[in-house]
N, C-alpha and C positions, 0 to 999 in steps of 0.2 A: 656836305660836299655837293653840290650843281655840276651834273655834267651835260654840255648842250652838245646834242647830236646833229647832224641835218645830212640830208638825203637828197642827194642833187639830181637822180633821175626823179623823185617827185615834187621838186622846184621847177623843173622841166615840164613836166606835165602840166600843174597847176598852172605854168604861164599860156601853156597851149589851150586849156577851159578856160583862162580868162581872156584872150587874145580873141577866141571864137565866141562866147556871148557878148563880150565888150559890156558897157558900166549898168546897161540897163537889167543886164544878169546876174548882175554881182548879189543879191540879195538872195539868188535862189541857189548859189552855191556857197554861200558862207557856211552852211551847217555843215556841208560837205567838206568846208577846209578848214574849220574850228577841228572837226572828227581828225582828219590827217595830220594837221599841226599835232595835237593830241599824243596821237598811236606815234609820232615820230619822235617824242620828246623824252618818253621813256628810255630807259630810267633817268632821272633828274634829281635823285637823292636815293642813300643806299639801301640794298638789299639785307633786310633781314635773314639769315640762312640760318635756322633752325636744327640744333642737332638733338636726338631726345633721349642720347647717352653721353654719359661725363665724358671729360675729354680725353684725347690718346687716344682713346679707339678706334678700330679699324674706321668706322664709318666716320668719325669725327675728323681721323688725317685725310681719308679720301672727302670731302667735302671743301677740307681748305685746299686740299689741292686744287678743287675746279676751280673756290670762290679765285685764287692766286691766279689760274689758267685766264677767268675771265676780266680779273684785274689789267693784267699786261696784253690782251687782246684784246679786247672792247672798252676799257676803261673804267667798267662798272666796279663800284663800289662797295663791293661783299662782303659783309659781316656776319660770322659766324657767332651764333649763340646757343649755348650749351640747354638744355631745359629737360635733365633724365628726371626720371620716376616711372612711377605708377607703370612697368611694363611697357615702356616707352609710351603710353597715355597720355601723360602730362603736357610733352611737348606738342603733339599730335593734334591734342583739344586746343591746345593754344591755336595754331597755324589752322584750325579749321574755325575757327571763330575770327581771326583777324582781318583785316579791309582786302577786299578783293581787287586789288591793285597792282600788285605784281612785285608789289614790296618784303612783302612774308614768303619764304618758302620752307619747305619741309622735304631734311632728311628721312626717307624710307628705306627698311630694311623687309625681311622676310617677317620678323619678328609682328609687325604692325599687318599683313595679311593673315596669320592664325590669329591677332587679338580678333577681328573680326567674327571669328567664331568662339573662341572661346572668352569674347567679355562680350559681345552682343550690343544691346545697351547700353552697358555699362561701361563703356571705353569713354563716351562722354559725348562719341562724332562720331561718323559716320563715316566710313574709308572710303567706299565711293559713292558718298550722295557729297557731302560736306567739302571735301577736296579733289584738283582736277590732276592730275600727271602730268608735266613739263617734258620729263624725259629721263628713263635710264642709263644708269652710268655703267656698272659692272656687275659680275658675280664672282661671289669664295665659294668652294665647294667646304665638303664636311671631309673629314679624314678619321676612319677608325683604327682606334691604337688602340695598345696591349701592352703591361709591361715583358721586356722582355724574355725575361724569366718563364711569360706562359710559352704550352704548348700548342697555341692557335696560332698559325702562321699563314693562314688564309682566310677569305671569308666564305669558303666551305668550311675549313675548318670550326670557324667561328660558329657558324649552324649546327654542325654536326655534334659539336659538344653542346651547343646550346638544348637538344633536343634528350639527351643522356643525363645532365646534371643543370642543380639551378646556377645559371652566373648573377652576377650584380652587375648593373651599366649605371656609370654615373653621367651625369651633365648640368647642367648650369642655371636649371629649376625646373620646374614644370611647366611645359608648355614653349619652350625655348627651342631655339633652329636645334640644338644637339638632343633635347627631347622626342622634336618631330622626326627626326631623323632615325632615329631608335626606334621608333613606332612606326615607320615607315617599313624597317628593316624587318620587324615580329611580323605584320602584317605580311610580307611576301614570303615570309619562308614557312609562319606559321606557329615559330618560336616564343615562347614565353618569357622575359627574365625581369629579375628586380629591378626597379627602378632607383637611382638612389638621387634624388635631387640635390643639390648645392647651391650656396647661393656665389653662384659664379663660375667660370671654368678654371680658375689657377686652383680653388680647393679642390677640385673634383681630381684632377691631371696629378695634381700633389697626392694622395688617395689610392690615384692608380699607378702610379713607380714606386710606392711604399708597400704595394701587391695588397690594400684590401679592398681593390675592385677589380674586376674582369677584365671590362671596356668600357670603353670613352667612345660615340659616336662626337668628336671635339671639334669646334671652332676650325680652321686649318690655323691660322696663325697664330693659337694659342697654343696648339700640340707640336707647331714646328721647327721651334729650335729645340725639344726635346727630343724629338725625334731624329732631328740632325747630329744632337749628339750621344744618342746611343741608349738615353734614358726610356723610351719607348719604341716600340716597334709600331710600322704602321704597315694596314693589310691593307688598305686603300683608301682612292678621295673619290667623293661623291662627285666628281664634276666630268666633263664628255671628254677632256683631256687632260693626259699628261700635267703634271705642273713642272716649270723648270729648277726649281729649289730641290725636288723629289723625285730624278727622271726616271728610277727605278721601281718607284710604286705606283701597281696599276689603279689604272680608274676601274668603278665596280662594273661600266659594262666588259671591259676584260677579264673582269673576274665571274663573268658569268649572272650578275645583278645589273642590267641597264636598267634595268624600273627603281633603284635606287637611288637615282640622281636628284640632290641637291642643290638648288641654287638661293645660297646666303647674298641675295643681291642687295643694291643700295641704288638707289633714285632720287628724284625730287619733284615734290608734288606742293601744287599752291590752292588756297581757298578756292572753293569752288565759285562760280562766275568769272572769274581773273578772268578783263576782255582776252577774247578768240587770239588778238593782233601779237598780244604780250605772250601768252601762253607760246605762240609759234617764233615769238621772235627768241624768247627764251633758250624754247626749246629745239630752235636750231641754233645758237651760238653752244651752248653744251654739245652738241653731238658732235660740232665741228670742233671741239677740242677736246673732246674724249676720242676722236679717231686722228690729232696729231700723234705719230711717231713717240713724241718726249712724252708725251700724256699716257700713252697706252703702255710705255719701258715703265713709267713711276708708277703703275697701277700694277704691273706683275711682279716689280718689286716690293710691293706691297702685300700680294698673296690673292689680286684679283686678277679676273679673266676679263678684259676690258667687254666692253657689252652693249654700246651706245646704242639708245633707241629715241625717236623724236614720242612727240605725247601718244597720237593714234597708237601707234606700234606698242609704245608704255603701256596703255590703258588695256588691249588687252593683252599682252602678258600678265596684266594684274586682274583682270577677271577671269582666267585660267587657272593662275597660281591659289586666288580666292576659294575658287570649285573644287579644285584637289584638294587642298588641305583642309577643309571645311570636311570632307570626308575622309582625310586619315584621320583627325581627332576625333571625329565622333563614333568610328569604328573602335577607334584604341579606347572612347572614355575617358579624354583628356581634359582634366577643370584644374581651375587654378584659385581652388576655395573661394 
């Protein structure tokens, strides 16, 4: 699919540099308007959009939701392609190896800022040498639940027996946003508990309503229609507010934990080089429709806190988000064999 763009204030222009050198200048601005032709022509065939978990998932609906956002407002041609494995690695190495064109992009979660520390190396790329930030889209917070049945109905409570007896806390393997979260949590209070890794959060959540686990520091939208219906209780969400699904359960700086705050965000990030031009023109058609109205209702229906950020703004939140959690895990002794 070709889609041809044109930009009338800079036909404008270019008639104004050619009107004022006239023909004997035309040689010294052709490179100047081969470059502009160029930067205006993108995109002219579609985008790659890389997701680096199977599909349905949270990050996977929110992605098609932009690629569909940028479909019907710009025109562009978004193709989502699924590529999980390897700790979302697989897809990742992909998109940091591919042509620095503006063609490939990469879905980012929280997940792909601890590979950084915890595969080093061995993730394959380099998170930020290898790939640049286009722009942020949102963040989930984490939610910990309880079966109902226990007697921890807060997160004092939750510490306070943590400190008397051992619990079990399950999550979704080692070294996952509901792991870090957990070790996030021992780390401020001081708490010790078992870790019980799972390979996923439905066995973990299933585990903890059958009562042979404690807690879940979970996903939010994996622990929230149990929670909705009565199958868990939840003592809070790691995020700076309220959620509208849950308007009763506080967030943890009401519960007396602001330094608990999780943010399960999702972004998009391309090969690094991708020209300067692409990256911003990118990265401002996302921001402008992650901050329509419809855009930001289908995102909190979805369990996100809408979050739009252009690449600058991206890039460091994600040199922040890198520095902290590079030092929860190596505090907590977090490896992932």
């Amino acid at each position: 699919m070709t889609i041809e763009r044109s930009d009338g204030g800079w036909d404008a222009s270019r008639r104004r540099v050619l009107g004022m050198l006239g023909a004997g200048g035309l040689c010294a601005v052709s490179p100047w308007t081969f470059a502009a032709q160029s930067a205006g022509a993108w995109p002219e065939r579609p985008i790659n959009y890389v997701v680096p978990f199977p599909p349905g998932g949270l990050t996977d609906v929110a992605a098609r939701q932009v690629g569909k956002a940028l479909s019907d407002a710009e025109k562009w041609n978004v193709v989502v392609e699924n590529k999980p494995g390897g700790s979302a690695n697989i897809g990742a190495s992909h998109v940091a190896r591919a042509a620095a064109d503006g063609y490939t992009w990469l879905a980012i979660t929280l997940t792909h800022v601890a590979n950084v520390t915890l595969f080093e190396s061995k993730a394959g790329y380099d998170l930020m040498k290898d790939l640049t930030p286009i722009a942020g889209l949102a963040s989930c917070g984490m939610m910990v639940v309880v079966n109902p049945k226990s007697d921890i109905k807060t997160l004092d409570d939750l510490t306070r027996v943590a400190k008397t007896r051992n619990l079990s806390a399950g999550s979704s393997g080692s070294g996952t946003p509901p792991h870090l979260a957990l070790a996030l949590f021992e780390s401020l209070t001081g708490v010790s508990m078992t870790h019980a890794p799972y390979k996923g959060g439905a066995p973990s959540l299933v585990d903890l309503m059958g009562g042979h686990l404690d807690v879940i520091f979970s996903n939010y939208p994996e622990s929230l229609p149990h929670v909705k219906s009565g199958a868990l209780r939840a003592l809070a969400v790691t995020a700076k507010a309220r959620t509208p699904d849950l308007p009763d359960v506080p967030t943890v700086g009401e519960a007396g934990m602001p330094g608990l705050i999780v943010d399960n965000f999702t972004g998009v990030l391309a090969p690094a080089n991708t020209p300067p031009h692409i990256v911003q023109q990118a990265g401002k058609a996302i921001v402008e429709q992650m901050s329509r109205p419809e855009m930001k209702q289908a995102m909190v229906q979805l369990g996100f806190a809408p979050q739009p950020r252009g690449p600058a703004e991206f890039r460091t939140y994600l040199d922040s988000e890198v520095v902290r959690w590079r030092k929860i895990i190596q505090d907590a002794k977090i490896s992932v064999g």
